[in-house]
C-alpha positions in Angstrom: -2.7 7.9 -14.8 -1.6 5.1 -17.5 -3.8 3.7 -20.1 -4.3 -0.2 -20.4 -5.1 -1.8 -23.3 -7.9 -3.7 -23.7 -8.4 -4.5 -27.4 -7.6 -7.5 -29.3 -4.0 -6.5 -30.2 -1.4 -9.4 -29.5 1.6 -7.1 -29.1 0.8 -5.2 -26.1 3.4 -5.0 -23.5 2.1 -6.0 -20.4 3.8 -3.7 -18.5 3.5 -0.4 -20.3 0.3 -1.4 -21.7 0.8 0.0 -25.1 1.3 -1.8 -28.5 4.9 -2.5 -29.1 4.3 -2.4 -32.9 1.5 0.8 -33.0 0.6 2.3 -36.9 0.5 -1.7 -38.1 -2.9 -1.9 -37.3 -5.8 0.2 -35.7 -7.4 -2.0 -33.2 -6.6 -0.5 -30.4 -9.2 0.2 -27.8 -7.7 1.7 -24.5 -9.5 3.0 -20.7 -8.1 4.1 -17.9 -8.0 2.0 -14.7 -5.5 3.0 -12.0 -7.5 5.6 -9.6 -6.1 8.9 -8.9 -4.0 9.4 -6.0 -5.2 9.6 -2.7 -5.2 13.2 -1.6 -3.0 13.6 1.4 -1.8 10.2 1.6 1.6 11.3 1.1 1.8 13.5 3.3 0.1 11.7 6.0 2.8 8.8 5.2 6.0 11.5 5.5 4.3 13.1 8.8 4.0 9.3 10.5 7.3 8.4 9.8 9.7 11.1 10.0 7.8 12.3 13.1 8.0 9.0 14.7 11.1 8.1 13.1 11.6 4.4 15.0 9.4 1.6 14.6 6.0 1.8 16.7 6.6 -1.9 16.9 9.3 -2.9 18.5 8.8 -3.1 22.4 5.2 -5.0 21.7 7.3 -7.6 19.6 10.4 -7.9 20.9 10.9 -11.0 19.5 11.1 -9.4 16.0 14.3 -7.8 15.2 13.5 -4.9 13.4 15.4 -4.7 9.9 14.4 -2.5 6.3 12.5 0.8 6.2 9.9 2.7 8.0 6.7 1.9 6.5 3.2 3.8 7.7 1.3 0.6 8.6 -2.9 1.3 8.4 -4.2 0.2 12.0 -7.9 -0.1 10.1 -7.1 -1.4 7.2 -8.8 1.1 3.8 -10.5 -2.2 2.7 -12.4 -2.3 6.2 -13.2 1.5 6.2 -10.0 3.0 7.4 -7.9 6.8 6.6 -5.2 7.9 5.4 -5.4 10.1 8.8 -2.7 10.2 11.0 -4.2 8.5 14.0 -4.7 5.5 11.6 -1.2 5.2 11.3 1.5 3.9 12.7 5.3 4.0 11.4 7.0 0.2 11.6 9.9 -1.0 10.3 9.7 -3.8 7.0 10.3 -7.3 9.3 7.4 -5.7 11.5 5.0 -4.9 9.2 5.7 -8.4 7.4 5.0 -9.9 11.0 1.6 -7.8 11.6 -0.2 -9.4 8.5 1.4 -13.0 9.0 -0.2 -12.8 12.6 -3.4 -10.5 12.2 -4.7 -12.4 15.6 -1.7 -11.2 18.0 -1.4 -7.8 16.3 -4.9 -6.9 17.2 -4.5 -7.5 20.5 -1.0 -5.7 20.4 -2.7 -2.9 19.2 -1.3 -2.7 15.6 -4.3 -3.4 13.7 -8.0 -3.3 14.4 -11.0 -4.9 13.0 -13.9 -2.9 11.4 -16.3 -1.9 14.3 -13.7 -1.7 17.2 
């Protein structure tokens, strides 16, 4: 867990979040704001993907030729009340997974992502 400035100090990095010239002044207020990992999300990730180990995606979109890494792709999306569970995953290759959220419409009825309430 980082801290993140949030003070009135002009030489904070905004990357590391820390004053770049620190003992010059005291003005320094900091809080923490990146949440703690998600318990088991990693190895919900390396169980989808080295399980599966090809991308779920690629006989519903032939069209797509599949290119980069194996990514585990949320079906239900956290934001819309999905898991980290295993049956809301599903492994997909980089060009795929770019092509499920530039065509939310088709992928739902594809089966690779579902709305809140289905």
């Amino acid at each position: 867990m980082t801290d993140v400035f949030l003070g009135r100090c002009p030489h904070v990095h905004a990357r590391k979040g820390r004053c770049l010239q620190w003992g010059a002044h005291t003005l320094h207020t900091y809080t923490r704001t990146r949440p703690r990992a998600r318990r088991g999300w990693r190895k919900a990730r390396a169980l989808v993907v080295h399980e599966t180990a090809v991308c779920e995606a690629a006989t519903l979109v032939p069209d797509v030729a599949c290119a980069g890494l194996l990514h585990a792709h949320h079906l239900l999306r956290r934001s819309q009340g999905g898991t980290d569970l295993p049956d809301n995953l599903a492994a997909v290759c980089t060009s795929h997974h770019d092509w499920i959220h530039a065509h939310p419409a088709r992928a739902v009825t594809l089966g690779l992502l579902r709305r809140s309430g289905q």
